[in-house]
PyMOL CGO cylinders between C-alpha atoms (Angstrom):
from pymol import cmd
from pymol.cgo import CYLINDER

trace = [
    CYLINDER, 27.75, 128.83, 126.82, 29.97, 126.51, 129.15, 0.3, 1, 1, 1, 1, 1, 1,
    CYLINDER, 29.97, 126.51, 129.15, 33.29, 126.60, 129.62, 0.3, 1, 1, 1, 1, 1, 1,
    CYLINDER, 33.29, 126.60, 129.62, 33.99, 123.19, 129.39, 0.3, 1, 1, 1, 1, 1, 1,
    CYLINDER, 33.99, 123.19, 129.39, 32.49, 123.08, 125.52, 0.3, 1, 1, 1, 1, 1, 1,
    CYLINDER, 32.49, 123.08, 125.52, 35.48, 122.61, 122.77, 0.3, 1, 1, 1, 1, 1, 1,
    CYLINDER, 35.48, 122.61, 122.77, 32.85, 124.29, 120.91, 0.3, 1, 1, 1, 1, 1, 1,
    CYLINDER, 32.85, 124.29, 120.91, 32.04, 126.81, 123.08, 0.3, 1, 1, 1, 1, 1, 1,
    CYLINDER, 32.04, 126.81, 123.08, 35.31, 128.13, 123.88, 0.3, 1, 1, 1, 1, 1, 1,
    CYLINDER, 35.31, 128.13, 123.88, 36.03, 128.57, 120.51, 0.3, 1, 1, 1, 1, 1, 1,
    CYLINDER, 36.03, 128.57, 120.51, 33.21, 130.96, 119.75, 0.3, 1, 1, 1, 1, 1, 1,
    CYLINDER, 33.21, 130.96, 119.75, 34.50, 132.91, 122.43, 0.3, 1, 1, 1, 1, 1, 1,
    CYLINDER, 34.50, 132.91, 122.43, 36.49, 134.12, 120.04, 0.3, 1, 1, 1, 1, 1, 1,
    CYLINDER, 36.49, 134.12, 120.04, 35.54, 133.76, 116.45, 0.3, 1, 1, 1, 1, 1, 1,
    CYLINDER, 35.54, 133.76, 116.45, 38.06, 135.43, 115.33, 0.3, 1, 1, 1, 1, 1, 1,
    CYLINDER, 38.06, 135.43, 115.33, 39.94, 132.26, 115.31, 0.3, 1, 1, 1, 1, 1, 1,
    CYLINDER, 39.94, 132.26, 115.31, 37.56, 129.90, 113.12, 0.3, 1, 1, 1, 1, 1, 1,
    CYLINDER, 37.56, 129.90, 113.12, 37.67, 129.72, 109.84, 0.3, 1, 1, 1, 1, 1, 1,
    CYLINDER, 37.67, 129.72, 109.84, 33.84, 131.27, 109.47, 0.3, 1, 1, 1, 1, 1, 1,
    CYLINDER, 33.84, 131.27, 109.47, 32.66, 130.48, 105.88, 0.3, 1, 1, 1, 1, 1, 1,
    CYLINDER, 32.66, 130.48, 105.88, 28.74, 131.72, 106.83, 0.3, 1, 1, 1, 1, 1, 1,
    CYLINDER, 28.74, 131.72, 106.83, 26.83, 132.90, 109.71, 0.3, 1, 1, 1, 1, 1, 1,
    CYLINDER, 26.83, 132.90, 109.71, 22.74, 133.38, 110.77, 0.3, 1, 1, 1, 1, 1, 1,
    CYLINDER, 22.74, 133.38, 110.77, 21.53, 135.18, 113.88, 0.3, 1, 1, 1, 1, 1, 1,
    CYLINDER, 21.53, 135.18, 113.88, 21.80, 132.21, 115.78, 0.3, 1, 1, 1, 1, 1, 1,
    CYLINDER, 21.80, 132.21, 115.78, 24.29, 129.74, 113.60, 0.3, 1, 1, 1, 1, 1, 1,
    CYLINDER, 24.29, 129.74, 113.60, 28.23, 129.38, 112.18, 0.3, 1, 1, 1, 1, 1, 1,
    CYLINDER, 28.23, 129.38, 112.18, 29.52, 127.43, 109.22, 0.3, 1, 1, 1, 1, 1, 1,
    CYLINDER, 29.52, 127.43, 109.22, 32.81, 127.02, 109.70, 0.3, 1, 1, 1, 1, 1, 1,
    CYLINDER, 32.81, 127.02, 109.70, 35.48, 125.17, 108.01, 0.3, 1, 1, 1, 1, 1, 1,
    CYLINDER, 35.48, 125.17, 108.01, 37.26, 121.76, 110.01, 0.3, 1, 1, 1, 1, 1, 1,
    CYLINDER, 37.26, 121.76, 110.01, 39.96, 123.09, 110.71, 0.3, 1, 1, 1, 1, 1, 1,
    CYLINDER, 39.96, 123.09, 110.71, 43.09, 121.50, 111.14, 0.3, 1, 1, 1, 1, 1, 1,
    CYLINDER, 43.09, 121.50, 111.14, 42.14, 118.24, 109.79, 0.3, 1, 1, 1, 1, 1, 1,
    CYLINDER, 42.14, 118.24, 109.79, 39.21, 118.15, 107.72, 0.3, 1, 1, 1, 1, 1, 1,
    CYLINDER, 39.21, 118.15, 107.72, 37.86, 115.13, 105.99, 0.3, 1, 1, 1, 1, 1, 1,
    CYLINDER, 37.86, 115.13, 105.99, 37.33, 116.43, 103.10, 0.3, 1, 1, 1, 1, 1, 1,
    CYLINDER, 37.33, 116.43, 103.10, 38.15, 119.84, 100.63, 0.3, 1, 1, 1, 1, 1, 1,
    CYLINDER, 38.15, 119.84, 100.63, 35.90, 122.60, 102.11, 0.3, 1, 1, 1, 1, 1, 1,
    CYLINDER, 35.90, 122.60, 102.11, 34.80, 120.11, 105.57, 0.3, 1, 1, 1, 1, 1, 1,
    CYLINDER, 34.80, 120.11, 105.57, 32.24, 122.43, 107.22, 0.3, 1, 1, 1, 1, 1, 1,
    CYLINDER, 32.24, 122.43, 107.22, 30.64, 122.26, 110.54, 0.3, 1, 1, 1, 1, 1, 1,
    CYLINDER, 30.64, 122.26, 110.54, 27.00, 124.05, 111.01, 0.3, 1, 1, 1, 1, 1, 1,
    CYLINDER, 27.00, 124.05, 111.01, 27.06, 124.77, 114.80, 0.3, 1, 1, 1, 1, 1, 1,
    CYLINDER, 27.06, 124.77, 114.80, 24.34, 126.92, 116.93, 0.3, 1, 1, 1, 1, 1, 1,
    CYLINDER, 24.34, 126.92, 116.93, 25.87, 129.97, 118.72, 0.3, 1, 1, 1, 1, 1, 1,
    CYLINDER, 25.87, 129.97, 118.72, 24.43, 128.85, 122.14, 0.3, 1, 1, 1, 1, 1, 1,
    CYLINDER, 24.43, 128.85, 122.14, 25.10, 125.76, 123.88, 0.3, 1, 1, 1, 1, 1, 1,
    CYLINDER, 25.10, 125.76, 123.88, 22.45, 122.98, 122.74, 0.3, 1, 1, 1, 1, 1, 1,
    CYLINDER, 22.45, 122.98, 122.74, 23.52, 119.95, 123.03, 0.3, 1, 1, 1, 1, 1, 1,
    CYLINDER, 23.52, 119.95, 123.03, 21.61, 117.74, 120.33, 0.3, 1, 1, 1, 1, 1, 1,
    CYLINDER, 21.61, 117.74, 120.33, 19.74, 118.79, 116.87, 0.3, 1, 1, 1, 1, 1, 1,
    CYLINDER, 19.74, 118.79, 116.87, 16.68, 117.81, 118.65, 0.3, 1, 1, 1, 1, 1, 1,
    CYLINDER, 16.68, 117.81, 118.65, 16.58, 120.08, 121.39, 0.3, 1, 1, 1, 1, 1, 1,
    CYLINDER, 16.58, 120.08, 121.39, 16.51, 122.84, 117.97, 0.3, 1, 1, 1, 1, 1, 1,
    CYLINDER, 16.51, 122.84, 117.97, 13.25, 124.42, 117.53, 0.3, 1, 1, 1, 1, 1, 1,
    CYLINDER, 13.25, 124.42, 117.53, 11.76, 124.30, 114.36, 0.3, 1, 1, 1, 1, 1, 1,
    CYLINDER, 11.76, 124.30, 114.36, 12.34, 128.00, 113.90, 0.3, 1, 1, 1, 1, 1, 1,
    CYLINDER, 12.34, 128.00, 113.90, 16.22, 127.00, 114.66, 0.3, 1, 1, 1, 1, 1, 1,
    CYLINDER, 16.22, 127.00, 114.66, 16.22, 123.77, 112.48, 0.3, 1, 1, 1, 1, 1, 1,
    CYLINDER, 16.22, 123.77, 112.48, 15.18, 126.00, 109.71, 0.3, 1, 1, 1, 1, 1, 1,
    CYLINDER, 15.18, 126.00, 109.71, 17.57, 128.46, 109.96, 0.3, 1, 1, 1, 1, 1, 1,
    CYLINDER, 17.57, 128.46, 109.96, 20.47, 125.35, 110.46, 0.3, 1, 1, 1, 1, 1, 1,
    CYLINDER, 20.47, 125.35, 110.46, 19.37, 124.48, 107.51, 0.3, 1, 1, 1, 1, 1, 1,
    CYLINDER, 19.37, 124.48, 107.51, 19.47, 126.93, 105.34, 0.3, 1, 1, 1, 1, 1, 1,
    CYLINDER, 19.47, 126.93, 105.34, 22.96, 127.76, 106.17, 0.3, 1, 1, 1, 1, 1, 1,
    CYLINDER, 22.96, 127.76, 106.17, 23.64, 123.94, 105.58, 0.3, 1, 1, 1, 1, 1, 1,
    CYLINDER, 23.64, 123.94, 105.58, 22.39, 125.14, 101.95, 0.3, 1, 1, 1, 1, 1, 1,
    CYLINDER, 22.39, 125.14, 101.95, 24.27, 127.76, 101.51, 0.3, 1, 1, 1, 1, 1, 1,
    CYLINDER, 24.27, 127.76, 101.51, 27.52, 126.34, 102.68, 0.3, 1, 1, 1, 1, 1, 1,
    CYLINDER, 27.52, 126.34, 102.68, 26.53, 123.41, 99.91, 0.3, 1, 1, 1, 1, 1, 1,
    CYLINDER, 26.53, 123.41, 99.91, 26.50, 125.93, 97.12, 0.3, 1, 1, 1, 1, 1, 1,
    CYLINDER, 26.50, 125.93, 97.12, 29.23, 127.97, 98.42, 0.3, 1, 1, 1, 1, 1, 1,
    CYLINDER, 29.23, 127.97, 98.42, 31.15, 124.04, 97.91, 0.3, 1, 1, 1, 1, 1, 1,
    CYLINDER, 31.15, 124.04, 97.91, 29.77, 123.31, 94.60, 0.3, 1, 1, 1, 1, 1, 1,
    CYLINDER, 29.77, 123.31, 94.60, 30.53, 126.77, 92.85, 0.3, 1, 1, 1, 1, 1, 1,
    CYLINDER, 30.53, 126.77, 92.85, 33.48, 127.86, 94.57, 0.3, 1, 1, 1, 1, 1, 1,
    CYLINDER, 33.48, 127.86, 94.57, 35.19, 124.88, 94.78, 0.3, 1, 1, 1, 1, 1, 1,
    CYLINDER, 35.19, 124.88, 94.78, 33.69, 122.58, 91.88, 0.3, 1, 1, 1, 1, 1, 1,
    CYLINDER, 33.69, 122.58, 91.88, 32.75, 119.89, 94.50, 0.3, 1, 1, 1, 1, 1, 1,
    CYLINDER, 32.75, 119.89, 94.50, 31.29, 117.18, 92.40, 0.3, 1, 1, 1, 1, 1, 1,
    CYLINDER, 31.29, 117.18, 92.40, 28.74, 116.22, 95.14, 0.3, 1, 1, 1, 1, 1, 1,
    CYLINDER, 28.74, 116.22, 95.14, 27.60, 117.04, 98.73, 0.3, 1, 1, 1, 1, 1, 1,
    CYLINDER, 27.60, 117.04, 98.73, 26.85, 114.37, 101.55, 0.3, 1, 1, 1, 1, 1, 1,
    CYLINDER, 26.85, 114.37, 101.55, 25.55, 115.91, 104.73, 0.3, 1, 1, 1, 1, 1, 1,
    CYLINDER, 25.55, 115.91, 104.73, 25.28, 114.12, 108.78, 0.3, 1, 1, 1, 1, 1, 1,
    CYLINDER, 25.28, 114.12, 108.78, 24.02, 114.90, 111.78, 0.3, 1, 1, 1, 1, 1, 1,
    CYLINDER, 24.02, 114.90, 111.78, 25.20, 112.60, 114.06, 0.3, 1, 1, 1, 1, 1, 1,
    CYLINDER, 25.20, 112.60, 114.06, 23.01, 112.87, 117.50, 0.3, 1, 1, 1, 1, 1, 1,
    CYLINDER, 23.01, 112.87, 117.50, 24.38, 111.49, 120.66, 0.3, 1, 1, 1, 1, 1, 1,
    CYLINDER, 24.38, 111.49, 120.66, 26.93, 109.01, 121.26, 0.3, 1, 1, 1, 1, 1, 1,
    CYLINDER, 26.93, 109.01, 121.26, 26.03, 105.94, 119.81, 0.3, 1, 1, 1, 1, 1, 1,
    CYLINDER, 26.03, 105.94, 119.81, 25.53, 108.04, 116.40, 0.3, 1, 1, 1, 1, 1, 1,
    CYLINDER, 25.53, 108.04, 116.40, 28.62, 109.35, 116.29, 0.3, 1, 1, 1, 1, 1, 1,
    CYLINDER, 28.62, 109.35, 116.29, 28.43, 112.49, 118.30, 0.3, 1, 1, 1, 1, 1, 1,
    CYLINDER, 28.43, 112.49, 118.30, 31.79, 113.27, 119.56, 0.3, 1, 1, 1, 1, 1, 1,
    CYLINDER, 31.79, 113.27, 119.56, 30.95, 116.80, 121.24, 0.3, 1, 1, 1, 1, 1, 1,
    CYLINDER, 30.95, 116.80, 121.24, 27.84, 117.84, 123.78, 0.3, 1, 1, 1, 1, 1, 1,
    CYLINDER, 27.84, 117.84, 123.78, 27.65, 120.37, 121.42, 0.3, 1, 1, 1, 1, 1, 1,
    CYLINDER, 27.65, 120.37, 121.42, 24.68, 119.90, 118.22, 0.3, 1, 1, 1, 1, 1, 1,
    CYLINDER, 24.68, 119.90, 118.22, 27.06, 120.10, 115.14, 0.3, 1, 1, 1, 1, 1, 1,
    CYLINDER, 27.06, 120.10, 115.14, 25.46, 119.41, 111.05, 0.3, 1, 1, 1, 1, 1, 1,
    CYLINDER, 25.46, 119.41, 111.05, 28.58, 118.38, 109.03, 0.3, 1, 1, 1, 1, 1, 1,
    CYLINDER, 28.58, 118.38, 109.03, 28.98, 119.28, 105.56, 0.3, 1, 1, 1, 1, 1, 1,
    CYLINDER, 28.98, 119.28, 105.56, 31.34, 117.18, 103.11, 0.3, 1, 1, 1, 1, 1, 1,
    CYLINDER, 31.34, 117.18, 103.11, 31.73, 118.06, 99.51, 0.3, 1, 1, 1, 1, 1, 1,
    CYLINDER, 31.73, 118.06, 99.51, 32.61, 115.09, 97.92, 0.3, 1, 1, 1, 1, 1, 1,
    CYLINDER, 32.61, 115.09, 97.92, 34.71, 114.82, 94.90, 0.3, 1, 1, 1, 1, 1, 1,
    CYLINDER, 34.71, 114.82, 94.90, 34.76, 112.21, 91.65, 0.3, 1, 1, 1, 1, 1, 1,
    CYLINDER, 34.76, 112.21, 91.65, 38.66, 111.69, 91.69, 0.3, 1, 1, 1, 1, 1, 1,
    CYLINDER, 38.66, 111.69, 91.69, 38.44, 110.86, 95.97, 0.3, 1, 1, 1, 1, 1, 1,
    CYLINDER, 38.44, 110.86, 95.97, 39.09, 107.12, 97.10, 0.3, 1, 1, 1, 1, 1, 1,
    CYLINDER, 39.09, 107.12, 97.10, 35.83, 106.91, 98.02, 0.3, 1, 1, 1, 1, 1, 1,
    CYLINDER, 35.83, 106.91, 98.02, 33.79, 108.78, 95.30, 0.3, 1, 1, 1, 1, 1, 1,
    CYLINDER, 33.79, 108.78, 95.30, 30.52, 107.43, 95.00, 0.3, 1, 1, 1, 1, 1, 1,
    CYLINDER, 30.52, 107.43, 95.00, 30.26, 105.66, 98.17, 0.3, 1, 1, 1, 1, 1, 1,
    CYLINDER, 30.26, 105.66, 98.17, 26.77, 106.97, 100.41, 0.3, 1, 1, 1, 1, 1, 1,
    CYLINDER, 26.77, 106.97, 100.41, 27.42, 107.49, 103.87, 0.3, 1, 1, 1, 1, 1, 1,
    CYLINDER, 27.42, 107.49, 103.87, 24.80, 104.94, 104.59, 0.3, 1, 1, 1, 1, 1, 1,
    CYLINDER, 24.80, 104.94, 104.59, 27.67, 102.64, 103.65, 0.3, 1, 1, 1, 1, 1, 1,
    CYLINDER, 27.67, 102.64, 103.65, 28.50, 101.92, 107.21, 0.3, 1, 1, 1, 1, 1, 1,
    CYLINDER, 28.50, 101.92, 107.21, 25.29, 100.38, 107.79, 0.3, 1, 1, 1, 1, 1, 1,
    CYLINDER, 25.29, 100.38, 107.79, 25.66, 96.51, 106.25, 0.3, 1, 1, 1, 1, 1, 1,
    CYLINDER, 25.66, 96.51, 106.25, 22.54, 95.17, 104.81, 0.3, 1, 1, 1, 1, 1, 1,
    CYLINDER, 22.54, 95.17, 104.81, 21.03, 93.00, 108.35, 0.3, 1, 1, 1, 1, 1, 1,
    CYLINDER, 21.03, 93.00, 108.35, 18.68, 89.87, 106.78, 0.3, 1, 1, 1, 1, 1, 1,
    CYLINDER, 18.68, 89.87, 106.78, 16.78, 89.57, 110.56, 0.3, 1, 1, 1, 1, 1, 1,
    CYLINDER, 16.78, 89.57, 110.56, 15.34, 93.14, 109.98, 0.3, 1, 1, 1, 1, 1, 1,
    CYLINDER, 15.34, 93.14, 109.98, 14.35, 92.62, 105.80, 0.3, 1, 1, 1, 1, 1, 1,
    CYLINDER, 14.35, 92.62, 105.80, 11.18, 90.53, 107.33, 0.3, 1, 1, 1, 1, 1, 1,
    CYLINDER, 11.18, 90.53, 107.33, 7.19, 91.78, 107.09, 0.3, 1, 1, 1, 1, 1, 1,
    CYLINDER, 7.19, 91.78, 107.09, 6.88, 91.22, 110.79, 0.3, 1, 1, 1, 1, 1, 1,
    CYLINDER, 6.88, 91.22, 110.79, 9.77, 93.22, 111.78, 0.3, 1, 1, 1, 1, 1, 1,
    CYLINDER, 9.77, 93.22, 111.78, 8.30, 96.09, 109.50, 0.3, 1, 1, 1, 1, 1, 1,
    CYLINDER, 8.30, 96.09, 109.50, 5.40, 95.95, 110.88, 0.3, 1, 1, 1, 1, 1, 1,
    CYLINDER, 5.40, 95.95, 110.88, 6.63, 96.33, 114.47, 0.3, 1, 1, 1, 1, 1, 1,
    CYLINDER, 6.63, 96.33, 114.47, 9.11, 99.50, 113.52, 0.3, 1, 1, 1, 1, 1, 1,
    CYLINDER, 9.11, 99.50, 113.52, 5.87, 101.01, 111.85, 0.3, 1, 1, 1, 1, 1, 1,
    CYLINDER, 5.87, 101.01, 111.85, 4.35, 100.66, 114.75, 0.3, 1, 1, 1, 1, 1, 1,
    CYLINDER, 4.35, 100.66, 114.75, 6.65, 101.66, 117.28, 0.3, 1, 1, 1, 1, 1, 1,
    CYLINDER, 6.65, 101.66, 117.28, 7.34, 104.86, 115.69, 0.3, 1, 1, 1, 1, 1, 1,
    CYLINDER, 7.34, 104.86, 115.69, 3.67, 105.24, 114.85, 0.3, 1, 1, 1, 1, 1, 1,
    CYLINDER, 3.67, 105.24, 114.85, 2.97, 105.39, 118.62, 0.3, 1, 1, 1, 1, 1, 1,
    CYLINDER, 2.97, 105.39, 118.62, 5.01, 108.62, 118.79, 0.3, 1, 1, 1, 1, 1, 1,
    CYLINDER, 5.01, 108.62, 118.79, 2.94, 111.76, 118.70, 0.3, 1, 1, 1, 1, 1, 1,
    CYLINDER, 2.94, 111.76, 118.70, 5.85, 114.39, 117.88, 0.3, 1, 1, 1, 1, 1, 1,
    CYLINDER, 5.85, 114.39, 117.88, 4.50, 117.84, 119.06, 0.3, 1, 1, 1, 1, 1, 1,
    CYLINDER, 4.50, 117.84, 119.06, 7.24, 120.85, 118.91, 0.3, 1, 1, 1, 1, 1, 1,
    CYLINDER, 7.24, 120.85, 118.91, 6.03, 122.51, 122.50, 0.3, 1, 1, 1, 1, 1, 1,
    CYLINDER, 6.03, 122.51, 122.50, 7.84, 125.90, 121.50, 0.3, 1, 1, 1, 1, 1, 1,
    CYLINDER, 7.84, 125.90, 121.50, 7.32, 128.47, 124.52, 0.3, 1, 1, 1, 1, 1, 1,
    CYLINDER, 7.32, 128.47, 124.52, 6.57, 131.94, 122.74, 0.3, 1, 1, 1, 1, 1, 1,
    CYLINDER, 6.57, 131.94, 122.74, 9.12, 134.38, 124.32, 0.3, 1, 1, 1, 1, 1, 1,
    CYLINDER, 9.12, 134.38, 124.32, 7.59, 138.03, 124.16, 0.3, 1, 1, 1, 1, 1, 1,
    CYLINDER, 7.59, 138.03, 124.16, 10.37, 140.31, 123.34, 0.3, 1, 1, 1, 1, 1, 1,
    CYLINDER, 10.37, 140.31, 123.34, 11.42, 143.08, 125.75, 0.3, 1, 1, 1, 1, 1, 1,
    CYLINDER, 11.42, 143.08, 125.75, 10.10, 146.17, 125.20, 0.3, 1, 1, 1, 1, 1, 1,
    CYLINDER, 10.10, 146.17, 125.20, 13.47, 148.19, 124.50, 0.3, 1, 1, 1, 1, 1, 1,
    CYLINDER, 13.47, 148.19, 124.50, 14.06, 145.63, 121.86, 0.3, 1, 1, 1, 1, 1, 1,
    CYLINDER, 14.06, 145.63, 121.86, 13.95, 146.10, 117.98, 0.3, 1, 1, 1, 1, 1, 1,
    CYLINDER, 13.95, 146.10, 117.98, 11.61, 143.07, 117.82, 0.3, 1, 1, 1, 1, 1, 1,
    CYLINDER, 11.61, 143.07, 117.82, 9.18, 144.52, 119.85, 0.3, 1, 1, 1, 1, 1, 1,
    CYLINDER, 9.18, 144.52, 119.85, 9.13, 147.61, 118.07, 0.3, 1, 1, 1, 1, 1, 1,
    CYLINDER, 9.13, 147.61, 118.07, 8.83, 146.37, 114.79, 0.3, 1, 1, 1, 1, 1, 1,
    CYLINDER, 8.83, 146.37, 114.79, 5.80, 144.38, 116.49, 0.3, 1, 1, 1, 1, 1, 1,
    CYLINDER, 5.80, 144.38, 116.49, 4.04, 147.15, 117.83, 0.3, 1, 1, 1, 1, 1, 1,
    CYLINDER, 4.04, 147.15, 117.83, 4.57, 149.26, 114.28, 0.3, 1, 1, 1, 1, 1, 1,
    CYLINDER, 4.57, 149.26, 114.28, 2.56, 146.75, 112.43, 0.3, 1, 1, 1, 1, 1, 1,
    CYLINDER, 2.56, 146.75, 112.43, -0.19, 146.50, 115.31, 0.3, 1, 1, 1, 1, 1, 1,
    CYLINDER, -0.19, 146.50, 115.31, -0.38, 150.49, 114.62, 0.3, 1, 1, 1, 1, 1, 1,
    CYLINDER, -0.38, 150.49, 114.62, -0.31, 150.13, 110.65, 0.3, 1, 1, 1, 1, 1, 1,
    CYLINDER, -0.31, 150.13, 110.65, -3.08, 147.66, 111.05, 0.3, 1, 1, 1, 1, 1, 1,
    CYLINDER, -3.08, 147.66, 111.05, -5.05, 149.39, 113.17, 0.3, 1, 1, 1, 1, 1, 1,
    CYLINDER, -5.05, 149.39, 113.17, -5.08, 152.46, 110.91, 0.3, 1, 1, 1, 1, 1, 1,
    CYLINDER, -5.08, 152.46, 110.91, -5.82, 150.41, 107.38, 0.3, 1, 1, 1, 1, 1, 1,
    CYLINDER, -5.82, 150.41, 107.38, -8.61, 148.50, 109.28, 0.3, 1, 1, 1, 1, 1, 1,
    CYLINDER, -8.61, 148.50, 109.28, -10.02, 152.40, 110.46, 0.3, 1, 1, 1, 1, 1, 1,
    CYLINDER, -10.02, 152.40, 110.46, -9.62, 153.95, 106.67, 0.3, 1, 1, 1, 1, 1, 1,
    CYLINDER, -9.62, 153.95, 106.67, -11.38, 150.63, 105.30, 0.3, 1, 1, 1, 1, 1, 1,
    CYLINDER, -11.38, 150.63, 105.30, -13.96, 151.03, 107.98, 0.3, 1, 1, 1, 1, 1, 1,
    CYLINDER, -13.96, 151.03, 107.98, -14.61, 154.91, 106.78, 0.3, 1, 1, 1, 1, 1, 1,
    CYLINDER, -14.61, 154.91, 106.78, -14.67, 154.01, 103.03, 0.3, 1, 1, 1, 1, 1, 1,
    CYLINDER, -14.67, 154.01, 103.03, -17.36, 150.91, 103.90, 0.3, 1, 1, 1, 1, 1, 1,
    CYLINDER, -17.36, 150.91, 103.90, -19.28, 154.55, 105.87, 0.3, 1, 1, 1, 1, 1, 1,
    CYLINDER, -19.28, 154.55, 105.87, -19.39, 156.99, 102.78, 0.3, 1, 1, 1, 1, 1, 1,
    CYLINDER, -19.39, 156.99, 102.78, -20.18, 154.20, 100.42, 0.3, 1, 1, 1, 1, 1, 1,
    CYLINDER, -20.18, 154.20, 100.42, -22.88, 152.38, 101.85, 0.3, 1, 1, 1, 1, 1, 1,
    CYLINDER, -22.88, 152.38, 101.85, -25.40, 154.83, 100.93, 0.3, 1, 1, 1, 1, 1, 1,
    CYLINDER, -25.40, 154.83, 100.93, -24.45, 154.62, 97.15, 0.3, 1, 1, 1, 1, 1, 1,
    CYLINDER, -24.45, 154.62, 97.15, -25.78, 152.11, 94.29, 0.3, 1, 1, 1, 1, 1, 1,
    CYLINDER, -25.78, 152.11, 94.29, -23.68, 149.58, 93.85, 0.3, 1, 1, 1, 1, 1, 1,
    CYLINDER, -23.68, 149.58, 93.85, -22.56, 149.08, 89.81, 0.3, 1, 1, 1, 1, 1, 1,
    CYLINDER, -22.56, 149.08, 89.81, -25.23, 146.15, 89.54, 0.3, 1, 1, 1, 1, 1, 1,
    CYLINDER, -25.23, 146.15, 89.54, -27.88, 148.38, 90.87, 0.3, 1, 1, 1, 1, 1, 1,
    CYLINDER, -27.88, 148.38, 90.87, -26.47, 151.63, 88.21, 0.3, 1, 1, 1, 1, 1, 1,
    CYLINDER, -26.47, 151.63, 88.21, -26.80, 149.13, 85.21, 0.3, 1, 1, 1, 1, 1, 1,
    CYLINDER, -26.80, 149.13, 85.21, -30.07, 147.64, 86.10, 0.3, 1, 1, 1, 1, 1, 1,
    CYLINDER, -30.07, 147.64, 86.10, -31.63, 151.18, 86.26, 0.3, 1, 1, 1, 1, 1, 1,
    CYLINDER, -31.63, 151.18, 86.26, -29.86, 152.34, 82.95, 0.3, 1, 1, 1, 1, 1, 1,
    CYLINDER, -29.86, 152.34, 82.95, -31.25, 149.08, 81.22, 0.3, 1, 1, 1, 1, 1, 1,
    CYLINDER, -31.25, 149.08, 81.22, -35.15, 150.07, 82.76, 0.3, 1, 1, 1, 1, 1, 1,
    CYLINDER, -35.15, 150.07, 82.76, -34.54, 153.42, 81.67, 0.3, 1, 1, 1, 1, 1, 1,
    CYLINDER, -34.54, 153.42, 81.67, -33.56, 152.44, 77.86, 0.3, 1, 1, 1, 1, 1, 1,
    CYLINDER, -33.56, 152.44, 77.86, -36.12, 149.90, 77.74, 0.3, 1, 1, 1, 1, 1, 1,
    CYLINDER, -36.12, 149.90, 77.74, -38.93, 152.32, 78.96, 0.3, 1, 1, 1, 1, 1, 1,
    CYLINDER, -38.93, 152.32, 78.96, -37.69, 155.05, 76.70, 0.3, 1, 1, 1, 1, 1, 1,
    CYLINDER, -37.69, 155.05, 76.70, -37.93, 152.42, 73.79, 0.3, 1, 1, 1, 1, 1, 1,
    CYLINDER, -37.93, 152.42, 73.79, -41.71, 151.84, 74.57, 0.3, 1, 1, 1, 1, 1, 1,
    CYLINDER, -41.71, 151.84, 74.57, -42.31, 155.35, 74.25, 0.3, 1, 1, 1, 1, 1, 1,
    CYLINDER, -42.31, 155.35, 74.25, -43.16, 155.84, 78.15, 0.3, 1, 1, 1, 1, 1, 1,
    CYLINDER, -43.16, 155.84, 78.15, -41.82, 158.59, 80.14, 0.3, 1, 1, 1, 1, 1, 1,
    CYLINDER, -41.82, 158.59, 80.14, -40.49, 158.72, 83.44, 0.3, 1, 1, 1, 1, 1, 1,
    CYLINDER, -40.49, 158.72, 83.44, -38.54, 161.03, 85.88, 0.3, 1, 1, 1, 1, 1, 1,
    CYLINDER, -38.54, 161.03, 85.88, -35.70, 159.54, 87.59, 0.3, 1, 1, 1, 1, 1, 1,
    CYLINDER, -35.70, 159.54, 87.59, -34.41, 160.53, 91.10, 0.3, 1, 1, 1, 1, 1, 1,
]
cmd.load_cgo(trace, "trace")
């Protein structure tokens, strides 16, 4: 957290935002005092990041699913007739705080501009509709080998994590032992195939008239 984060210094105290959902590590909360639209919600991580890509995947996942719920909580509680959703990352997109931000805007059939995609702002550019500039985008972005380098933190060991860890290890450990004691005492029995194939000798000799004394 920074001081000198708009964002930040409101989640100092939360009290004050218009919080319309919340994860361990996320807010929805409504634009507040001019929102764009009827229910305007930002998505914003608790901690200072400065970009959706510096999310983990573990953290883009949980963004998004409040970015889902905040959607539903738009289309049933306030009959929103459609949903467009931005994430505008770093200046030149758009981004008008150092502070990662997912916008949500329910959009509405009776609005001014009902119907019209975000993508709107983009006009259609003739220079890049050509094979060879496809080809070259392809490529460029082909040469980019995206690997999520995620350090694994190990929790502390007064933490609920940790516990919760080290109660599975132990409930492991202990099925793993009774299996192991089961595989013990039955490993000297027949198995089923080996009780049916003696039955069917012993009906088939008894059939023939033989006799024979089974251990």
């Amino acid at each position: 957290m920074t001081d000198q984060c708009p964002f930040c210094q409101l989640m100092q105290q939360p009290e004050q935002l218009q919080i319309v959902g919340e994860t361990e590590n996320f807010y929805a909360w409504l634009e507040y005092p001019q929102p764009r639209a009827k229910g305007h919600a930002n998505i914003v991580p608790k901690e200072h990041t400065e970009s959706v890509l510096d999310f983990s995947p573990e953290e883009y996942s949980e963004a998004m699913t409040l970015v889902r719920e905040t959607m539903e909580k738009a289309v049933k509680g306030l009959d929103a007739d459609g949903i467009s959703v931005t994430m505008n990352i770093k200046e030149a997109a758009g981004q008008m705080l150092p502070h990662a931000y997912i916008q949500v805007f329910p959009r509405y059939e009776d609005a001014e501009a009902a119907g019209t995609p975000t993508g709107a702002i983009f006009p259609h550019n003739e220079e890049l509709q050509s094979q060879e500039v496809f080809q070259e985008v392809q490529k460029g972005m082909d040469s980019v080998d995206v690997n999520f380098e995620v350090e694994k933190v190990e929790p502390h060991p007064d933490s609920q994590k940790f516990k919760e860890s080290e109660s599975k290890q132990e409930n492991s450990a202990e099925k793993n032992e009774s299996s192991s004691e089961r595989s013990q005492q039955n490993s000297g029995r027949p198995t089923l195939d080996e009780e049916q194939n003696s039955r069917d000798k012993e009906i088939d000799l008894t059939k023939r008239g033989e006799s024979i004394q089974w251990q």
